[in-house]
C-alpha positions as CSV (number, residue, x, y, z in Angstrom):
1,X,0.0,0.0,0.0
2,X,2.7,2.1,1.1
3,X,5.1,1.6,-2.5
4,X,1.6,2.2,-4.8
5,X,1.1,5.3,-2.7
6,X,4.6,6.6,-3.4
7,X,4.3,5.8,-7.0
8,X,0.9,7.1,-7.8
9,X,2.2,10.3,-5.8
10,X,5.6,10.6,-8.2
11,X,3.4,9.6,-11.2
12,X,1.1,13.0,-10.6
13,X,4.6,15.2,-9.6
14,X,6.1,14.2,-13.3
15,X,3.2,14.3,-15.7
16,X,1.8,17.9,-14.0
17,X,5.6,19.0,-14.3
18,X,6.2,17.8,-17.8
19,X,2.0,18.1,-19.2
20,X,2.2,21.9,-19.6
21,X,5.9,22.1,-22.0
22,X,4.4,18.6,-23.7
23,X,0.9,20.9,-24.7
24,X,2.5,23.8,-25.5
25,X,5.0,22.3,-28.0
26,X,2.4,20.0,-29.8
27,X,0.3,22.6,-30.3
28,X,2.8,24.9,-31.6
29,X,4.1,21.8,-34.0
30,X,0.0,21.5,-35.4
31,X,-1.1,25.3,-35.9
32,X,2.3,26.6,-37.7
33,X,4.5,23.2,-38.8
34,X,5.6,25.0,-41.8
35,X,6.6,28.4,-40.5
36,X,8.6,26.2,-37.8
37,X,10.3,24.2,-40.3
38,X,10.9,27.6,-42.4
39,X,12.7,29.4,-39.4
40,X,14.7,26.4,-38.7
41,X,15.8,26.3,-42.2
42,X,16.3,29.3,-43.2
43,X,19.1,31.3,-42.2
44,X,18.9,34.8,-40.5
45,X,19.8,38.3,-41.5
46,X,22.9,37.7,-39.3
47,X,23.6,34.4,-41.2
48,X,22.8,32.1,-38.2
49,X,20.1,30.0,-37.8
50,X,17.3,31.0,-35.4
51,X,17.2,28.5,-32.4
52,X,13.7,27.2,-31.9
53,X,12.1,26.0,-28.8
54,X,15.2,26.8,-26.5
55,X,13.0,28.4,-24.1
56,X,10.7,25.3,-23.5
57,X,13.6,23.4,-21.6
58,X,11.6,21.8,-19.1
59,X,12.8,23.5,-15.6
60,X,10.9,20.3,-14.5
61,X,13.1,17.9,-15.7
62,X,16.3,19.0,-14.0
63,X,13.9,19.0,-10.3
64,X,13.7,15.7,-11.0
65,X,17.0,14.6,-11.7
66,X,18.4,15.9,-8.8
67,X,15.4,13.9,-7.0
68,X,17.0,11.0,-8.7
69,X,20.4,11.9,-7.6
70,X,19.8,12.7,-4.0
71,X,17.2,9.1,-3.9
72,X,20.2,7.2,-5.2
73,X,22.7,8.8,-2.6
74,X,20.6,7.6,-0.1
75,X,20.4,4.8,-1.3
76,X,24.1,4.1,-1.9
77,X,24.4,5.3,1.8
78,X,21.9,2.4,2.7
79,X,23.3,-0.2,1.2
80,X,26.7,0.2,2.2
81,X,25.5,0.4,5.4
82,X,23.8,-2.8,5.5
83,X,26.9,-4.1,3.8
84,X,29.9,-2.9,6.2
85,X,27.2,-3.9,9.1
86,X,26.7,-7.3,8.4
87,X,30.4,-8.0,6.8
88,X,31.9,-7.4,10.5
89,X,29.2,-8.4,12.4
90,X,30.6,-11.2,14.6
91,X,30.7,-12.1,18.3
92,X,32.4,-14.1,20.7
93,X,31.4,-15.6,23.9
94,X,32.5,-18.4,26.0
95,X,29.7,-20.7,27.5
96,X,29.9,-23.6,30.4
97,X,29.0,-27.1,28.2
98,X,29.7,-29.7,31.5
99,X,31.0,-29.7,34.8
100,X,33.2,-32.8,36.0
101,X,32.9,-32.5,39.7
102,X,33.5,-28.9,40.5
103,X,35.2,-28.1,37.6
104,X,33.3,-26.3,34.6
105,X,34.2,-27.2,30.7
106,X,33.7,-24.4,28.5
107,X,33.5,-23.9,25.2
108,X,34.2,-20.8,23.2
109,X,31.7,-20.4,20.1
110,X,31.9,-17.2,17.5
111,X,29.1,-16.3,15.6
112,X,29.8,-15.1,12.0
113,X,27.9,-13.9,8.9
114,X,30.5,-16.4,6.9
115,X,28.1,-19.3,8.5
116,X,25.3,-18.7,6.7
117,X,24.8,-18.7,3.6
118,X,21.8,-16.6,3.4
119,X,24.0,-13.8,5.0
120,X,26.8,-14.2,2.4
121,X,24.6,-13.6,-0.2
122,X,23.1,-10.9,1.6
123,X,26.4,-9.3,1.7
124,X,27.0,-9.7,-1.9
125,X,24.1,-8.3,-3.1
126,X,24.1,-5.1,-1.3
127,X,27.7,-4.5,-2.0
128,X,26.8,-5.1,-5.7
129,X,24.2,-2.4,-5.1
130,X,26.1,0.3,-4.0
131,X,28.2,-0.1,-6.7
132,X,25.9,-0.3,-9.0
133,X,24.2,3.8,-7.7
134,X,27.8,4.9,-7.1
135,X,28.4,4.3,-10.8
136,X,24.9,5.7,-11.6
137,X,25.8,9.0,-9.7
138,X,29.0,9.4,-11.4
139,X,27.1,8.8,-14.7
140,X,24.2,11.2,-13.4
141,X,26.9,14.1,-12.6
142,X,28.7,13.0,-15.9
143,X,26.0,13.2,-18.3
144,X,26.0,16.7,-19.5
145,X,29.2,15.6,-21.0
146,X,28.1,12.3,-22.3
147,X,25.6,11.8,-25.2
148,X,22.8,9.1,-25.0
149,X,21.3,7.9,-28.1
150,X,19.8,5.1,-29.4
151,X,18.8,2.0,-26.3
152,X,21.3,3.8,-23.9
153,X,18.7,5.4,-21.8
154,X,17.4,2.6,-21.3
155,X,19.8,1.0,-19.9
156,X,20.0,2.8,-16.1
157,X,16.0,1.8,-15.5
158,X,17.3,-1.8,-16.8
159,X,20.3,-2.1,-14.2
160,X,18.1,-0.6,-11.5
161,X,15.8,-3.1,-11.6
162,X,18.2,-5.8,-11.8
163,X,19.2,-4.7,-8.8
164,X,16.4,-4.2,-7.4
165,X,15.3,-7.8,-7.9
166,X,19.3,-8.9,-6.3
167,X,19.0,-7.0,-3.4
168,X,15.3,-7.7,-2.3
169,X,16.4,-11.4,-2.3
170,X,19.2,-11.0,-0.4
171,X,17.6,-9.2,2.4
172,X,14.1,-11.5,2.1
173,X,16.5,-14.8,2.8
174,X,18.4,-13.2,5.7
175,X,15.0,-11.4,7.4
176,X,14.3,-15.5,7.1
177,X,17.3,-16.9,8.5
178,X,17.1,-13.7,11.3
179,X,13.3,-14.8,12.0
180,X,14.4,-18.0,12.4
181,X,17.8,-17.6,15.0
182,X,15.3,-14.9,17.0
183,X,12.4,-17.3,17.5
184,X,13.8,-21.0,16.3
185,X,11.1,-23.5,15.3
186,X,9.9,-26.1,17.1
187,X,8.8,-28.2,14.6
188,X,11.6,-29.0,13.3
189,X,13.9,-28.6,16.8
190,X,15.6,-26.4,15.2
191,X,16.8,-23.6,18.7
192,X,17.2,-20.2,18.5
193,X,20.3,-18.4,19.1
194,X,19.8,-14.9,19.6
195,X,19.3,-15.8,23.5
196,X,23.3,-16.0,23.5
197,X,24.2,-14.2,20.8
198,X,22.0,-10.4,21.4
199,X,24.6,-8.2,19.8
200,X,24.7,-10.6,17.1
201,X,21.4,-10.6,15.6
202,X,20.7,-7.0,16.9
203,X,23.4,-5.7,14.7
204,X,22.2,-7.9,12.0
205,X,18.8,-7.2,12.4
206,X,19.5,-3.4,12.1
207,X,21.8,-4.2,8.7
208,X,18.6,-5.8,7.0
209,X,16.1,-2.7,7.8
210,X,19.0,-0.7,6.4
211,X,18.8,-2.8,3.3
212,X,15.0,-2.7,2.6
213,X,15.1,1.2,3.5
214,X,17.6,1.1,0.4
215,X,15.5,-1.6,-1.6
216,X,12.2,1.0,-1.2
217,X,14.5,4.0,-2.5
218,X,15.5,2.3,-5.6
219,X,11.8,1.1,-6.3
220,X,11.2,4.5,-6.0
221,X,14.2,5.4,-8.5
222,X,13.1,3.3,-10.8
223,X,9.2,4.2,-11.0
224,X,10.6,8.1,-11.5
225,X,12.8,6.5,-14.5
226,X,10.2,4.6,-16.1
227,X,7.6,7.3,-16.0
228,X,10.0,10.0,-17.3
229,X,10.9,7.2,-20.2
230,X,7.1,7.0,-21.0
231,X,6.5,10.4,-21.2
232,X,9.8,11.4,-22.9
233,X,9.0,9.0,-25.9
234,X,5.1,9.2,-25.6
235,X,5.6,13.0,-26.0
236,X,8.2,12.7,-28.6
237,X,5.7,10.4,-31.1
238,X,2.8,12.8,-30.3
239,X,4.9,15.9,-31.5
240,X,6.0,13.7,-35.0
241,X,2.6,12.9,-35.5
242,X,1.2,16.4,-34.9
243,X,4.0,17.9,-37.2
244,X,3.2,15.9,-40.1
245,X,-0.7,17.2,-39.9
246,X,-1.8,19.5,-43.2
């Protein structure tokens, strides 16, 4: 309920930003088509070229892409964090096993992220994903020198989603294995272990929420991205349609 909220509210904040510039240009594009095409042809008394449209540059869009940037931040914040937490999350303790007479045997047991798998991958995945925005924000404060034509700008909303889909396994398999040390399950005597280990699964348990804040931020990301890709090429086929009317 929450994510369709959040994405019915950034679906309104694009298209009222971006509706206005998109109506004015198509119907500039319908009335006058050959007077545009005329002033872009020919040349001035000057002998330059009159720049057309220059002046519709959507103040809109750059709003939004610094939304984008900041989101992405965060979220490269976020999944670090979860990433560095969980990577040296370990603790030691030493526990009485047996006592021969009135001697006590103890054992010393570590606990480790390295012992479960689930964790592991866990780690993986949100250190793949902060990569993964830290390239995207160098790209982002890059790409006023870069040019993207062709199936490039579709490539960002691809990779986010990718890992999107990486990351929100990772943490859904350790929030399991986490549930499971916390309460255990007696069904299949299996015991729980956060009763010894607190520091343990607290600091694990605060990794994970770190990584879903980061998985909800790059949802997010990507629902800004695939809306401005709609409207970008939805308004670019209106205005070649409407330019081609008698």
């Amino acid at each position: 309920m929450l994510l369709s909220l959040c994405i019915y509210i950034i679906h309104a904040f694009v298209n009222e930003k971006s509706l206005p510039s998109q109506l004015h240009t198509i119907q500039q594009s319908s009335t006058i088509p050959l007077t545009t095409t005329a002033a872009t042809e020919m040349p001035s008394e000057g002998g330059e070229k009159p720049e057309v449209g220059q002046d519709q540059a959507p103040a809109a869009s750059t709003k939004v892409d610094w939304i984008i940037k900041v989101l992405r931040l965060l979220a490269f914040l976020l999944t670090l964090d979860a990433t560095l937490v969980m990577a040296l999350n370990k603790q030691t303790k030493t526990f009485t096993v047996a006592t021969i007479g009135t001697v006590p045997l103890r054992a010393t047991l570590s606990a480790k992220f390295q012992h479960t798998p689930a964790f592991v991958f866990f780690v993986v995945a949100n250190a793949n994903a902060a990569l993964h925005n830290l390239l995207m924000l160098a790209v982002g404060f890059a790409g006023s020198k870069l040019s993207f034509k062709g199936l490039a700008p579709l490539a960002v909303p691809v990779l986010d989603l990718v890992n999107v889909a990486i990351v929100s396994g990772g943490a859904s398999a350790a929030v399991f294995m986490g549930q499971l040390g916390r309460n255990g399950n007696s069904h299949a005597r299996w015991n729980k272990i956060c009763d010894k280990f607190e520091s343990f699964c607290d600091r694990g348990g605060a990794a994970m929420i770190s990584s879903l804040v980061g998985v909800l931020l790059m949802i997010i990301i990507c629902a800004i991205s695939i809306i401005r890709l709609r409207n970008h090429y939805g308004y670019n086929k209106l205005a070649l349609n409407s330019s081609v009317l008698p």
